[in-house]
KEVO-92465 format. One record per residue (C-alpha): residue number from 1; x, y, z. Coordinates in pm, 1 decimal, decimal comma. Example, Ala and Ser with C-alpha at 12.3 -4.5 7.8 and 13.67 -1.06 7.14 Angstrom:
<rs>
R   seq         xx         yy         zz
R     1     1230,0     -450,0      780,0
R     2     1367,0     -106,0      714,0
</rs>
This chain:
<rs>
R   seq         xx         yy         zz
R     1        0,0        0,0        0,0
R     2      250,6      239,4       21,1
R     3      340,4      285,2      381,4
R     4      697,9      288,8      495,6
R     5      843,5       -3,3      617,9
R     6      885,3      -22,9     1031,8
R     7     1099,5     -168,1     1210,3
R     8     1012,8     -534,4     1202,5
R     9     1079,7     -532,9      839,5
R    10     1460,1     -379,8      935,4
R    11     1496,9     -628,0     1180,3
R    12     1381,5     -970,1      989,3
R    13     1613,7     -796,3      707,9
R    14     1916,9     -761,5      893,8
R    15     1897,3    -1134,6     1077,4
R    16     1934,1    -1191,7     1442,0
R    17     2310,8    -1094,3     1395,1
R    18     2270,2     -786,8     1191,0
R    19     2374,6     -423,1     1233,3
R    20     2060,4     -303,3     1243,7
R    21     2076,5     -477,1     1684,2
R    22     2320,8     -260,6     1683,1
R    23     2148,8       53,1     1763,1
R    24     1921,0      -93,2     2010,2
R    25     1997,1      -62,0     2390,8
R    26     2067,0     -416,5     2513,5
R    27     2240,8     -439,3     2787,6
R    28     2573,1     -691,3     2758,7
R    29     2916,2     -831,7     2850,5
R    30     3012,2     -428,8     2763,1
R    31     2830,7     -288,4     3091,1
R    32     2987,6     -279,9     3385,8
R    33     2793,3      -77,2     3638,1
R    34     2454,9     -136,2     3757,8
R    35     2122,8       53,5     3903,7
R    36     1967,2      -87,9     4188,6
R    37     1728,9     -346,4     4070,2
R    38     1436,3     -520,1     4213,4
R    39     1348,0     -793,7     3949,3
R    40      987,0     -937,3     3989,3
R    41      852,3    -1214,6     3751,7
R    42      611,9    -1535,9     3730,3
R    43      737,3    -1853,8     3579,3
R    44      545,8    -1883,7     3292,8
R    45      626,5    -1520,4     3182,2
R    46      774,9    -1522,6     2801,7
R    47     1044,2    -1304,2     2947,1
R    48     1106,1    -1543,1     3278,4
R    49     1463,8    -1637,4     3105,8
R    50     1586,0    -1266,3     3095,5
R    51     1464,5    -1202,6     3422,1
R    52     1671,2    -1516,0     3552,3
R    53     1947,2    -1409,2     3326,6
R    54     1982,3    -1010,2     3381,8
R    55     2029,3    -1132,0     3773,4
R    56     2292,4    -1359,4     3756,1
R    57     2480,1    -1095,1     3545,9
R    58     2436,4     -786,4     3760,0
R    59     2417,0    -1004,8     4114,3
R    60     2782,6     -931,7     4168,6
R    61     2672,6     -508,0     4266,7
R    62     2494,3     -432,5     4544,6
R    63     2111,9     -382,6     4544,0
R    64     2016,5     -654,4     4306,7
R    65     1692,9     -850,6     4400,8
R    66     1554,5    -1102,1     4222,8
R    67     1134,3    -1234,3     4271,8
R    68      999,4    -1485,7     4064,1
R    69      668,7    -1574,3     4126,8
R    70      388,6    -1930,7     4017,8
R    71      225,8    -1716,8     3741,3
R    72      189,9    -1668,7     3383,7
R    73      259,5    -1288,0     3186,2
R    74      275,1    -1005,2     3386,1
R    75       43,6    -1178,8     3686,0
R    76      346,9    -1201,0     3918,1
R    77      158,4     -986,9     4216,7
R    78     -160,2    -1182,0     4198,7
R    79     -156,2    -1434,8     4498,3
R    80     -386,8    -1674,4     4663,1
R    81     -350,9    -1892,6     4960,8
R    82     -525,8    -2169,8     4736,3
R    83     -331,9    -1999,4     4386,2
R    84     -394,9    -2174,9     4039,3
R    85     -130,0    -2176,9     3728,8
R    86     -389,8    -2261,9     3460,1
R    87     -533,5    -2570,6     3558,8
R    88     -241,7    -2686,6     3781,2
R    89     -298,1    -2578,6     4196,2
R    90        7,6    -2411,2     4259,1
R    91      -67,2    -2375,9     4651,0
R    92      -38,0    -2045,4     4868,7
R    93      172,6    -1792,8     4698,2
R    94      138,5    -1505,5     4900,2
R    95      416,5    -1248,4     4923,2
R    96      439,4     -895,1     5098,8
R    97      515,2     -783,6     4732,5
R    98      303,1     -427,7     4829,3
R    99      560,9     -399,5     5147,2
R   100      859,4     -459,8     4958,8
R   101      769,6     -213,2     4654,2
R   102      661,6       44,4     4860,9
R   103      977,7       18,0     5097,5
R   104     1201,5        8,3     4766,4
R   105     1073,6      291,9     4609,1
R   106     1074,9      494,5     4971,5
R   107     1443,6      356,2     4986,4
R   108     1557,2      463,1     4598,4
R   109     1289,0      748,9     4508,8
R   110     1264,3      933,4     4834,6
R   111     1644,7      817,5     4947,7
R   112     1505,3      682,9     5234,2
R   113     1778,5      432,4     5377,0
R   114     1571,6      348,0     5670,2
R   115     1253,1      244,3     5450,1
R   116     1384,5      -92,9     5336,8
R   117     1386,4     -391,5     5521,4
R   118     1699,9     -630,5     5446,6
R   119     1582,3     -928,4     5255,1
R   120     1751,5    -1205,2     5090,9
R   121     1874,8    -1126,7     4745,1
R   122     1662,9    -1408,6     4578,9
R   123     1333,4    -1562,0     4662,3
R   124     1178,5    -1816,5     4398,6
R   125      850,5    -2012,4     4426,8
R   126      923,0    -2349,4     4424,2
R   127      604,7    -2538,3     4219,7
R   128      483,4    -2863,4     4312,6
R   129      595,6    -2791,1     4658,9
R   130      421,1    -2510,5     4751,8
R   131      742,2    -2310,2     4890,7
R   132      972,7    -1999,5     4868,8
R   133     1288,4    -2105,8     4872,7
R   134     1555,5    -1800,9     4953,4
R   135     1927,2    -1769,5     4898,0
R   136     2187,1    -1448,2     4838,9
R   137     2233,3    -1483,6     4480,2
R   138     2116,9    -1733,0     4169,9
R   139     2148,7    -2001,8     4112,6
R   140     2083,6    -2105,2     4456,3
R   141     2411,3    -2225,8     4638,7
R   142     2243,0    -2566,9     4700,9
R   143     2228,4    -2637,1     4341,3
R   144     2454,0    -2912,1     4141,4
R   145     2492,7    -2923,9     3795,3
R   146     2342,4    -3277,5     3639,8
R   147     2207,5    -3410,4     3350,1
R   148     1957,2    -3711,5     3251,7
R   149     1988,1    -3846,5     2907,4
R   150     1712,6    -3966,8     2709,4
R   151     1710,1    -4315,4     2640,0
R   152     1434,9    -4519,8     2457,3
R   153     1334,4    -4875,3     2254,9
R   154     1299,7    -4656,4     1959,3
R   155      883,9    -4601,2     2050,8
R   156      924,8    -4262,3     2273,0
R   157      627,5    -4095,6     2111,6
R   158      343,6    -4080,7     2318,6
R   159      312,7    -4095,6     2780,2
R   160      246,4    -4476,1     2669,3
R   161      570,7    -4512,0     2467,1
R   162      912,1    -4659,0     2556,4
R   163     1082,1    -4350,7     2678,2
R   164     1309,9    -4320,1     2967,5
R   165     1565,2    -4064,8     3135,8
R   166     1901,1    -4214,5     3268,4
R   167     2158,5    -4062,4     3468,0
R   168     2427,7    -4214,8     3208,9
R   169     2420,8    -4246,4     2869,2
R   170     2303,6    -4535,1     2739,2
R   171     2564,6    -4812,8     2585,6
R   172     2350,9    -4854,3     2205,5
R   173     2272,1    -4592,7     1958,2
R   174     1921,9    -4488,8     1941,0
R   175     1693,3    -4266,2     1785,2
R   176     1273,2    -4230,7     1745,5
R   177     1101,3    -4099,3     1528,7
R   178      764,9    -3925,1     1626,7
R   179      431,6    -3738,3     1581,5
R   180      344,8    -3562,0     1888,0
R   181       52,6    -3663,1     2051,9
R   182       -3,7    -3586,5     2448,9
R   183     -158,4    -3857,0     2643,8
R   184     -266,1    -3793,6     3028,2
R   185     -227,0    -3518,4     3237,7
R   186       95,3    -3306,7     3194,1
R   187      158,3    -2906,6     3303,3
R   188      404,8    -2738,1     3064,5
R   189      705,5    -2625,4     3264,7
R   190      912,6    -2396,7     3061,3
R   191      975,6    -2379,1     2684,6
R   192     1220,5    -2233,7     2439,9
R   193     1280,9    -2285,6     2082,6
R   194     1610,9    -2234,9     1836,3
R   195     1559,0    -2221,9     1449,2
R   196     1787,4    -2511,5     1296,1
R   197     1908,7    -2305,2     1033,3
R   198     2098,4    -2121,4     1302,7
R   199     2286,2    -2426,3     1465,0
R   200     2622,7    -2297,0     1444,4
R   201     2536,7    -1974,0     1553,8
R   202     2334,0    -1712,9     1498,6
R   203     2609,7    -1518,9     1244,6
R   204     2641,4    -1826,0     1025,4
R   205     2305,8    -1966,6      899,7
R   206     2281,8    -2277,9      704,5
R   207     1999,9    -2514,6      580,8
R   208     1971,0    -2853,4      737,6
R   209     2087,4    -3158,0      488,6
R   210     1859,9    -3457,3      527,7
R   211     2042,8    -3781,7      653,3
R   212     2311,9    -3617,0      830,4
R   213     2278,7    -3560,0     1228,4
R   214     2319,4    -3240,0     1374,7
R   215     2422,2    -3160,4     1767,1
R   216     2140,9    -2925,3     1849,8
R   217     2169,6    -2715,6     2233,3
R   218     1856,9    -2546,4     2312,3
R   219     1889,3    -2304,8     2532,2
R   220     1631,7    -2010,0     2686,2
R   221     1452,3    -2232,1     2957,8
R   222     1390,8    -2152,4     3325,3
R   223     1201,6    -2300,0     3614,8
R   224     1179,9    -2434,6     3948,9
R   225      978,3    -2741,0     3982,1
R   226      951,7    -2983,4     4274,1
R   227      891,8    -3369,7     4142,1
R   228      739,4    -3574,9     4354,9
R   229      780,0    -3958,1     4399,7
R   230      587,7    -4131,2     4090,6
R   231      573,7    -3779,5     3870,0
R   232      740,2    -3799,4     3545,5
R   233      932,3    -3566,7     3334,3
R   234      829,8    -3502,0     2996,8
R   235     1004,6    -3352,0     2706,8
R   236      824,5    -3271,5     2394,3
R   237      986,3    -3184,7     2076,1
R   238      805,4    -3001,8     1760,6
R   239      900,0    -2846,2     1470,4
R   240      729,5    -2521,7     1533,7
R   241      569,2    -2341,9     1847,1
R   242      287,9    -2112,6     1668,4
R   243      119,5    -1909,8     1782,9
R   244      375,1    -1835,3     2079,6
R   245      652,9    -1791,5     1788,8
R   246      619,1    -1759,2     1425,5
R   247      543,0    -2049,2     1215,6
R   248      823,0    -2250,2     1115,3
R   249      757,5    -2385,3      715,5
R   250     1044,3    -2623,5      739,6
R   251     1195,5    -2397,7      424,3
R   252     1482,4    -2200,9      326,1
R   253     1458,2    -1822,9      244,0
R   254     1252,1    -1580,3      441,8
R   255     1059,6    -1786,4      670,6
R   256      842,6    -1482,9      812,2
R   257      757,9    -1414,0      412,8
R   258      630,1    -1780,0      342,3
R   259      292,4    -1925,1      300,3
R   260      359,5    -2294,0      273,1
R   261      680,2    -2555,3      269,9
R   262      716,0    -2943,3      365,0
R   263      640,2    -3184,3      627,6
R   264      925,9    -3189,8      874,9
R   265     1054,0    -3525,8      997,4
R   266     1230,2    -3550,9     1274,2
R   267     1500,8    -3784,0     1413,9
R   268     1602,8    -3729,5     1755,3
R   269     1968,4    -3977,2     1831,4
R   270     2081,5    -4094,6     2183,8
R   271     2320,4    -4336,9     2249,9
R   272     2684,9    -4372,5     2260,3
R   273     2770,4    -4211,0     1959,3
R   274     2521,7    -3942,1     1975,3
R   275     2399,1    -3879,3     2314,7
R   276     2081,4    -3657,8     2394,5
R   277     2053,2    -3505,4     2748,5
R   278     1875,5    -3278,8     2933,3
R   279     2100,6    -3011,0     3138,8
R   280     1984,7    -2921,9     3452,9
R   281     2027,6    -2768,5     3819,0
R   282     1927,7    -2994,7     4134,9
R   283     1838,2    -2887,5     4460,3
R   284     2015,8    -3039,4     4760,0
R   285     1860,4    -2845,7     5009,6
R   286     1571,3    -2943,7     5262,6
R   287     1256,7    -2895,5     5063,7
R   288      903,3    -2977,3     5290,9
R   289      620,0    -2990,9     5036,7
R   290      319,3    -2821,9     5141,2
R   291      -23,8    -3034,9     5027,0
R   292     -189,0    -2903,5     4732,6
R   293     -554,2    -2921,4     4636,2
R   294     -590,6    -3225,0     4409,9
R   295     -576,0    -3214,9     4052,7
R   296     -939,1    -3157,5     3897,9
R   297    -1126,5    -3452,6     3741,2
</rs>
């Protein structure tokens, strides 16, 4: 019609590496100071990573709080002593959150020293337990670095399939092919997503060729979820996650331009010679689950 392009159009243009990012005010491994910063967010947020992220790289100045809450977008200060994440009872997650606002604005608006209360630098709702769990800086210092790797008889496809985390590797190569297809009861967690095209990077793009296997690191994924004895852990791969993220037509050129492209089938390997795993932190510390109100029929 006419009308000038904006700045989407610069952006898709330019790639996720281009100098058009340039000009845009992202704070990176350039910045060294830091304003005091009281960092509030729910789980389920789209912007939960950052949150997570923009803490553990500014933790090391003073004033740096981080608050992250059972919720979904931008519904971090809504609490209930009986609180619901969708579907899923999440327990009581009350929190002074009108206390410690007002006290930090008194403390960095009105330079009020007096009007805020020490607190620990991180509190985090733990889910499935009903808890806050607390700690001077993130991750928590009762966290260890582990890993489970998938493992499978070649049928992990649906809850009724074959597949299995391990804490090693297993000894045989591996791999399943699937259609997704959810089965039982299951509360998304966290999710993240990495166009393939960009698997060596995000400056060097390249198309996928068929037959040959790729090692693929997703990154962008946040939680803290309590698993009690019997609960399962499930990870579900697609080849697209519209409408949270633009379609994906499985094509080369400008995806965001395209109306159509090919099925996408998808081989994920495990095994000796190509082992899949998911990265993780685990919680050593005392955790005392709180009972939640029962799943609804």
């Amino acid at each position: 019609m006419g009308a000038p392009l904006t700045g989407f159009e610069e952006f898709m243009a330019a790639g996720p590496a281009g100098p058009a990012w340039d000009h845009v005010d992202f704070i990176d491994a350039r910045h060294s100071g830091a304003t005091p910063s009281l960092n509030i967010n729910g789980w389920m947020d789209v912007g939960a990573y950052e949150t997570v992220k923009l803490l553990e790289f500014q933790q090391h100045h003073d004033d740096q709080y981080l608050i992250m809450a059972p919720t979904e977008h931008c519904k971090m200060t809504l609490t209930a002593p009986d609180a619901k994440l969708g579907d899923r009872p999440i327990g009581d997650s009350t929190f002074p959150y009108e206390e410690v606002v007002t006290s930090w604005f008194h403390r960095w608006l009105r330079d009020d020293p007096d009007a805020w209360e020490p607190m620990p630098k991180v509190a985090v709702y733990l889910m499935g337990a009903g808890i806050w769990l607390r700690g001077e800086r993130w991750p928590l210092p009762e966290v260890t670095d582990d890993r489970l790797y998938l493992a499978s008889d070649e049928s992990a496809n649906t809850l009724w399939g074959d597949g299995r985390l391990e804490a090693a590797a297993p000894a045989k190569a591996g791999a399943d092919h699937f259609v997704a297809d959810p089965d039982g009861t299951a509360y998304n967690l966290a999710d993240s997503r990495l166009r393939l095209r960009y698997h060596d990077g995000m400056t060097a793009p390249s198309d996928l060729v068929p037959g040959h296997v790729y090692r693929i690191e997703v990154r962008g994924i946040t939680t803290a979820n309590y698993f009690p004895a019997g609960h399962r852990i499930r990870i579900e791969l697609a080849g697209s996650n519209f409408p949270l993220a633009d379609r994906n037509w499985n094509a080369d050129g400008v995806n965001e331009l395209a109306t159509d492209g090919p099925i996408a089938h998808v081989t994920v390997h495990h095994g000796a010679e190509h082992p899949s795993c998911l990265r993780f932190h685990r919680y050593t510390g005392v955790v005392e689950p709180k009972p939640l109100a029962p799943v609804p029929a």
